[in-house]
N, C-alpha and C positions, 0 to 999 in steps of 0.2 A: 504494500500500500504506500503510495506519495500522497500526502498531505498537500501540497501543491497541489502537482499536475491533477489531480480528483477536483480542484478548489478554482472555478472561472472566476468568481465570485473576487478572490484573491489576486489571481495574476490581472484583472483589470485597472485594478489600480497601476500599475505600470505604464497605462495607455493615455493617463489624462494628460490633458492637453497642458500641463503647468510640465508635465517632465521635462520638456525640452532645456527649458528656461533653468529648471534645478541641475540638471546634470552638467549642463555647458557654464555653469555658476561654478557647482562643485572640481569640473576638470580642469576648471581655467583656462576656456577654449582648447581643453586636448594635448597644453602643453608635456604631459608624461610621455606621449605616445613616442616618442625617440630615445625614453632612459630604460623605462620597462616595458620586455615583453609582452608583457599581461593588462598593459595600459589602454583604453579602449581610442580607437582613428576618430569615433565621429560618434555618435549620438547614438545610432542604433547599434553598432559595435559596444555601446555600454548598453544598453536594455538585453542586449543578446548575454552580457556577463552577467547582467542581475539574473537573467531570465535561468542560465543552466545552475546558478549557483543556489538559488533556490532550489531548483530540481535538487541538488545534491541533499541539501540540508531537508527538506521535502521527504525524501526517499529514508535517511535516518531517522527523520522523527516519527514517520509512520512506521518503519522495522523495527527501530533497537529503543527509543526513547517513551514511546507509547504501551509496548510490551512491558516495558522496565516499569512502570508507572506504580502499579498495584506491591509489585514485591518493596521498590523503594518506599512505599509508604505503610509497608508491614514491619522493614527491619529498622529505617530512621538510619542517622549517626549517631555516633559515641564520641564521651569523650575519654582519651585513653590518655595517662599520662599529660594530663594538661593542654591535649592536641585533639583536635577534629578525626575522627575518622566516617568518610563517607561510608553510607550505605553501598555495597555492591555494585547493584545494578548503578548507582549515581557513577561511583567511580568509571564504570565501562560507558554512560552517556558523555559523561566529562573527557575520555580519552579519545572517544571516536571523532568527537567535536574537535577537537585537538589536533589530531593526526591529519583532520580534513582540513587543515587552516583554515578554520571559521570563526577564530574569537579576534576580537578587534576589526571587524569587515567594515568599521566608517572610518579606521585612522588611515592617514599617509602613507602612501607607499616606502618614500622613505624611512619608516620602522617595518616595516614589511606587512602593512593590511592592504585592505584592499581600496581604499580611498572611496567605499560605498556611500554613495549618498542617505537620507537618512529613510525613506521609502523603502528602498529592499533590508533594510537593517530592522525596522518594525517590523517587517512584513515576517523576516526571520522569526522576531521574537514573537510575534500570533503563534505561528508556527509549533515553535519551541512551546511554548504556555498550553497548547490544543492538544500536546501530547503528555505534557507533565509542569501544571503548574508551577510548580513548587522547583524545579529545576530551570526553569526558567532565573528565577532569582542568583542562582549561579552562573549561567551561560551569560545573562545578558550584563552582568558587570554593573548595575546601576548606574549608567552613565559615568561610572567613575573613570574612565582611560578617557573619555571623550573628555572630561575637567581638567584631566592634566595635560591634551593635549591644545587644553584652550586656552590655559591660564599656568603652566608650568613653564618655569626656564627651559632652555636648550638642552641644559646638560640635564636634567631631570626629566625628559623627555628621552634624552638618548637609553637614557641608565633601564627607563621601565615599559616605554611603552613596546621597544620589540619583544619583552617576555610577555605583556600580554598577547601579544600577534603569537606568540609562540603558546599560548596555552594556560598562562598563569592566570587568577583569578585573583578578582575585586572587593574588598569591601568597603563602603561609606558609616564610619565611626562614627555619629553624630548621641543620639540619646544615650542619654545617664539614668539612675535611679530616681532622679528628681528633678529630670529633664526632659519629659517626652515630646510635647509637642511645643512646649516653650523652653526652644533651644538657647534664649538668653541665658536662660540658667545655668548653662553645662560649668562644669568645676572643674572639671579633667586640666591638671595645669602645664606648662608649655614652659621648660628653664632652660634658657642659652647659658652657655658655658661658655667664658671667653677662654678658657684655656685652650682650649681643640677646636672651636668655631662651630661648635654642636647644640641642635636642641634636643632637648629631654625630655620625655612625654612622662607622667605620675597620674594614675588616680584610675577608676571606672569606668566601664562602658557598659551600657543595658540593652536586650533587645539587638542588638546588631544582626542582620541576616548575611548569613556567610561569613562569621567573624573569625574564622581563623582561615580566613582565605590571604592569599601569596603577597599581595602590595593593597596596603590600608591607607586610604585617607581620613584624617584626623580634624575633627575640630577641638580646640584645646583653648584655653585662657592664658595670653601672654603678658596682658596688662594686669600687673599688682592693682590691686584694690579699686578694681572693675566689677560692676555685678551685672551689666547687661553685652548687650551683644557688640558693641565698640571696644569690648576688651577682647573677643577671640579672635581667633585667625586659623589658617588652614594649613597640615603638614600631610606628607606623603611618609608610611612607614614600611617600613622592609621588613616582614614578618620573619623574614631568617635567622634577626634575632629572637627567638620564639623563647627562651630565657627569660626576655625580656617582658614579650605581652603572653600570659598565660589564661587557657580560655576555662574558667571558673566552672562552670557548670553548660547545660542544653536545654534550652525552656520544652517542657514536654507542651507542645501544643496542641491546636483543633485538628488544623491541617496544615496544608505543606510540610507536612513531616522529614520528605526528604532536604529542605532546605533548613542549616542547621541556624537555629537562633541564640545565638552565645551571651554572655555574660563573661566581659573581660577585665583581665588587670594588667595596668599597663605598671613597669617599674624600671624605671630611668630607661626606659625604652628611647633609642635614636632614630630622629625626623627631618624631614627637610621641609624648610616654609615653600609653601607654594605662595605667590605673588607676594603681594606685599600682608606685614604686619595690619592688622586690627581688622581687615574684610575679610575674614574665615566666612562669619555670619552673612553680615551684608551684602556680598558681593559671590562670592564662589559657590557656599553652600544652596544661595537661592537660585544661583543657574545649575547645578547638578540637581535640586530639588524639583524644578521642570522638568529636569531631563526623566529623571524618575518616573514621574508620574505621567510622562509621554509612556514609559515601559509598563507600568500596571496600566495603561490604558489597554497597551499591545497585550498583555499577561489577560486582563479580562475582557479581550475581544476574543483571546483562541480559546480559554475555559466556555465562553457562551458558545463558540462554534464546538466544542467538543459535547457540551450539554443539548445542543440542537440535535448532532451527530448521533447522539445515544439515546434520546429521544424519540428518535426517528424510525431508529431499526428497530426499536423495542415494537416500536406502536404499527408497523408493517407485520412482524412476526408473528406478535401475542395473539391470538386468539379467545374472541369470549361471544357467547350468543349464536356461534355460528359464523360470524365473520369478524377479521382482523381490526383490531378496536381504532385504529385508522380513520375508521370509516364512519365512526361515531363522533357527528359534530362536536359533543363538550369536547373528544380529542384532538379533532383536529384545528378545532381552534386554535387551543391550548398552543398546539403547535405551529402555527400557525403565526404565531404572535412571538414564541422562542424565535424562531425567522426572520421577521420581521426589528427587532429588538435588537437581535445580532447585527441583520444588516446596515440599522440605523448607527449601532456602534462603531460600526467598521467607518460608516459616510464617514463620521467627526473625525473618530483618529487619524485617519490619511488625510483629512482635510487640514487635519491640526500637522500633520506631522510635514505635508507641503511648506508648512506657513512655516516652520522652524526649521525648514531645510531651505529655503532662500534667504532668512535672514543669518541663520547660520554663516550662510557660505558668502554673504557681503560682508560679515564682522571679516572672518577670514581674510578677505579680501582688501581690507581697509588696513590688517595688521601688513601690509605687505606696500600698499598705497593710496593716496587718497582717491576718497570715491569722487565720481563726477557729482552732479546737485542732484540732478535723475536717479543716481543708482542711491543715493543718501537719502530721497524722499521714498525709496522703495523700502531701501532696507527699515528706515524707522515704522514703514505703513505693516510689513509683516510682521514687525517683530512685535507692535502691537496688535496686530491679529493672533500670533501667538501665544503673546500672554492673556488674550481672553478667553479663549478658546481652549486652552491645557486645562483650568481647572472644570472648565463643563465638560470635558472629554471624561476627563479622573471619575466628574461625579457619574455622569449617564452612565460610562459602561460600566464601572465597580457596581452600583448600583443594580443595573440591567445583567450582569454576569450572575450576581445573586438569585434575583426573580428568575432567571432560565433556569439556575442551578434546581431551585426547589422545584417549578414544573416538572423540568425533567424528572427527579424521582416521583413528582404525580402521575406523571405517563405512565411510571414502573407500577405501580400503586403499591402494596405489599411486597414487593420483590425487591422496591428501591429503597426502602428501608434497611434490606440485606448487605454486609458485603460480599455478597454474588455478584454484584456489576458495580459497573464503577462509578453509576450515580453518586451514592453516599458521598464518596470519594469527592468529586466535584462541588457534590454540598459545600463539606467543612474546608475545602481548599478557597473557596468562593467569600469565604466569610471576612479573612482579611483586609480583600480587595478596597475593600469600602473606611478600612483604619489606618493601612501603615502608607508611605508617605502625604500623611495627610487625610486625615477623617472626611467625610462626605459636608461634614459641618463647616470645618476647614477650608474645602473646595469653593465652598457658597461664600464663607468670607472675602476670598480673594475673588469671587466672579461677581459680585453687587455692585462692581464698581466699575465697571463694564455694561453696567445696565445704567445705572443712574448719569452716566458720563453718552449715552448710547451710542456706544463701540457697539454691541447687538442689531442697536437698530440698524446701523449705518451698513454692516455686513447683510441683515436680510433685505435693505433695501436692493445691495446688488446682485442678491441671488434673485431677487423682483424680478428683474432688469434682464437677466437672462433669456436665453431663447431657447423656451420650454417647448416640448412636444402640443399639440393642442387636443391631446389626446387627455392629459392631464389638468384644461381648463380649468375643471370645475372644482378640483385641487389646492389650484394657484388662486383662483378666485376666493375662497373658503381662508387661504394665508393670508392675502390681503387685507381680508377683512378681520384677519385676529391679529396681524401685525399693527391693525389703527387701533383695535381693542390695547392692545400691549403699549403703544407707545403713548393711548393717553390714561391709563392706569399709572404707567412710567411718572408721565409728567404729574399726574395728581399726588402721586408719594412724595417727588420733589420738594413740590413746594411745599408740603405738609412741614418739611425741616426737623423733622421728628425721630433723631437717628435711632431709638430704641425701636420705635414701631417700623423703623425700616429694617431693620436688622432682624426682627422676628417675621418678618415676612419675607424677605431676601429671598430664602429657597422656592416658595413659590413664584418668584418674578423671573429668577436663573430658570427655572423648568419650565416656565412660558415661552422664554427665548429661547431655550434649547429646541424644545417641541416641535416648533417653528423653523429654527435651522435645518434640523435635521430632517426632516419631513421635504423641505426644499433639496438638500443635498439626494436624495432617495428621487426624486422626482428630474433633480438634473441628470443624475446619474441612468435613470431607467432611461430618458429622453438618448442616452451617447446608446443603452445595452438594455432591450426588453428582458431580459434576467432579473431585474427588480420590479419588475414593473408589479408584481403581487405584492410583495415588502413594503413597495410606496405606497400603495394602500390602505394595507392593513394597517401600517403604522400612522396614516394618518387617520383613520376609524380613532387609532388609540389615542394619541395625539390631541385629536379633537375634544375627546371628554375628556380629557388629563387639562385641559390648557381650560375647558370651561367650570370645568372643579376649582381650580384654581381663582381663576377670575372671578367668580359668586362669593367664593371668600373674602378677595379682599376687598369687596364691592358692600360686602354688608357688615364688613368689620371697622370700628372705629378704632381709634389708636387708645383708647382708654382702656380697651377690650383688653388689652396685654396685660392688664394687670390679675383677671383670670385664670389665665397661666402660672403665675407667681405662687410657689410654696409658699 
């Protein structure tokens, strides 16, 4: 079985019309094509190397990583003498990835990746995540190789990025025991030493996933008698000396069991600062914090394609009444709606992940020379498309990964409560999604202000403006008219100036816009490939009442109302 090549659905994303524009950004008009052989001549010569290299990675995930899935998440790791030791089957997923040069596929050919842009690199980790969520978290590095290679020196770049291309693996060090999601806190302390020209990392780490993995980046406290986030800054550590960071314990968790979740001691362990002293927080951790959660997007886009997957063949085979329960509307709604839900997550993600893969590749660009005013009115237009669109990406599909997850074992009905199938499985793996980089709570903090600024509006106006199929009129007509609902509910929270009463209704104004985008993206997208063209549908059936749910709420809620709410 390939995971790919079985997935249109998948390899279309390759075809939008914005690739051009990201690859010839990312290659720099093709200049590699004379140093390495493997460098692609023209535009389609690089879709042809996304195109087999996915087949590769395609074909493992569905032989050796999806097989692997049930046992890794029967035996877990250990910690054995203060060290990780994978599960089995993780270890043999981890080596085959390895041996097939597939870790580091977005860095430089110069450390020896593959200068992947960032489309086939999500598309990877869908991939990877469809066959084992929870490895996923290991394969795809947390954006951490992508941080050092955007924000590390020369020489700290030489030193680690070609052992990641080589195999080595990632972890982002950030929470403490009394630091989770307010990373101002972290205590973990940072001593330079003028004797040797060294710093020295002291103190705790909690929750880490993957934490005894090969090159650690570190958030630490360098500024004496600092208590917020102007005192940390960001190091890069060399787990070799394992002496040094010792992994304390393994959180027995829900799910992802194969992905181990450490509890570390760090003691006089040696760092190198990435960029500059005091933006550990401010500046690094918040661009690797995007990247993150561009990956659990990817992680709970392939979990909901595995849940539809499993879903699907149950509800074919099973037999009740006489015929295959398929054929029984409560199921094949159900299913129907798993479908639809997936493919709505997939629109955002590539959508989202287009937007950070042009802005990406002009930052690049600008470290090398100044942009023209054109290419600097672009770069700032994406990048602010990316940072609205990352955290509704995080919420919708973590979220939506969830609700598939629990259908799917409805499908099963008493079966899925077994571990006979890998429903369960997918439950409890499903459950994180929606907590660690970033709560769904979380997500809404950072997307309200993208609403109330109408970076939303302004993006659905030009999905408006497009040139839809008119097959879908009645559609677009039905968006129009919730996008004027949306934009003067918008405006009436405004001026209310009432930050408490916007703040508790935030999530419902984020899901308005989202509803709306996505439902446009579903309907662009069926418009280029009738393959969506049921998904556009149905998702806007759902849509429809999700968005009018919403809107009665806060239509007949006063701002006094909040106080209701209040223990």
């Amino acid at each position: 079985m390939n995971f790919y090549k079985e997935n249109p659905a998948l390899k279309f994303q390759l075809s939008h019309p914005l690739m051009e524009k990201i690859v010839t950004l990312k290659e720099r008009n093709y200049e590699d094509k004379d140093k390495y052989d493997y460098a692609p001549e023209n535009f389609e010569d690089a879709i042809d190397s996304y195109d087999k290299i996915l087949e590769i990675i395609g074909e493992i995930c569905g032989e050796i990583i999806a097989p692997n899935a049930e046992g890794v998440d029967h035996d877990g790791p250990q910690v054995i003498n203060n060290r990780v030791k994978y599960a089995p089957g993780t270890q043999i997923n981890h080596e085959t990835l390895a041996k097939a040069g597939l870790y580091g596929m977005s860095l430089p050919r110069q450390y020896g990746g593959l200068n992947f842009s960032m489309v086939p690199y999500v598309m990877a980790a869908e991939l990877v995540s469809r066959a084992d969520a929870g490895f996923a978290n290991i394969w795809g590095l947390q954006d951490c190789a992508e941080t050092i290679a955007e924000f590390a020196s020369d020489d700290i770049k030489a030193e680690f990025l070609p052992r990641v291309c080589a195999g080595e693996t990632c972890s982002m060090d950030l929470t403490e025991p009394d630091a989770g999601s307010d990373l101002q806190a972290v205590q973990l302390k940072a001593t330079f030493n003028e004797e040797d020209q060294t710093w020295y990392l002291n103190g705790v780490k909690r929750f880490i996933t993957n934490g005894d993995a090969h090159i650690k980046l570190v958030l630490a406290r360098t500024e004496e008698g600092t208590t917020d986030g102007r005192g940390l800054s960001y190091f890069v550590c060399d787990n070799k000396h394992n002496d040094k960071i010792k992994v304390r314990r393994i959180e027995n968790k829900l799910g992802i069991k194969g992905s181990p979740t450490c509890e570390l001691v760090f003691t006089n362990a040696p760092a190198k600062l990435i960029g500059t002293r005091r933006m550990g927080l401010i500046k690094y951790v918040m661009s690797l914090m995007n990247g993150a959660r561009l990956g659990v997007g990817a992680q709970s886009v392939g979990l909901s394609a595995s849940a539809y997957e499993e879903a699907l063949a149950y509800a074919k085979d099973r037999r009740q009444f006489g015929k295959a329960i398929i054929e029984f509307p409560a199921v094949f709604e159900m299913i129907s709606l798993i479908k639809a839900k997936l493919d709505a997550s997939r629109a955002i993600l590539y959508e989202c992940t287009r937007f950070v893969d042009v802005y990406k590749a002009y930052e690049a660009i600008e470290a090398t020379r100044k942009l023209t005013p054109e290419e600097k009115a672009e770069y700032k237009d994406f990048q602010k498309l990316a940072d609205a669109f990352t955290p509704m990406l995080k919420m919708f599909a973590s979220e939506f990964a969830n609700q598939n997850a629990y259908d799917c074992i409805q499908v099963h009905g008493g079966s899925g409560f077994m571990k006979d199938y890998p429903c369960e499985r997918l439950y409890r793996d499903a459950r994180i999604l929606t907590i660690y980089e970033g709560t769904s709570q979380l997500q809404t903090v950072a997307a309200i202000r993208h609403v109330t600024t109408h970076s939303y509006l302004k993006q659905i106006r030009k999905y408006e403006a497009e040139n839809i199929d008119t097959r879908f009129d009645n559609i677009k007509n039905a968006l129009i008219n919730m996008t004027n609902q949306y934009e003067e509910v918008v405006n009436r929270v405004v001026e209310l100036k009432n930050q408490e009463y916007t703040d508790f209704i935030a999530r419902r104004l984020v899901e308005m816009a989202g509803h709306i985008i996505m439902t446009y993206l579903l309907i662009i997208d069926a418009t280029r490939d009738n393959q969506f063209d049921n998904s556009a549908r149905v998702y806007f059936n759902y849509a429809q009442t999700e968005f009018a749910k919403h809107l009665h709420f806060i239509n007949n809620f006063n701002a006094d109302d909040v106080n209701l709410y209040k223990a």
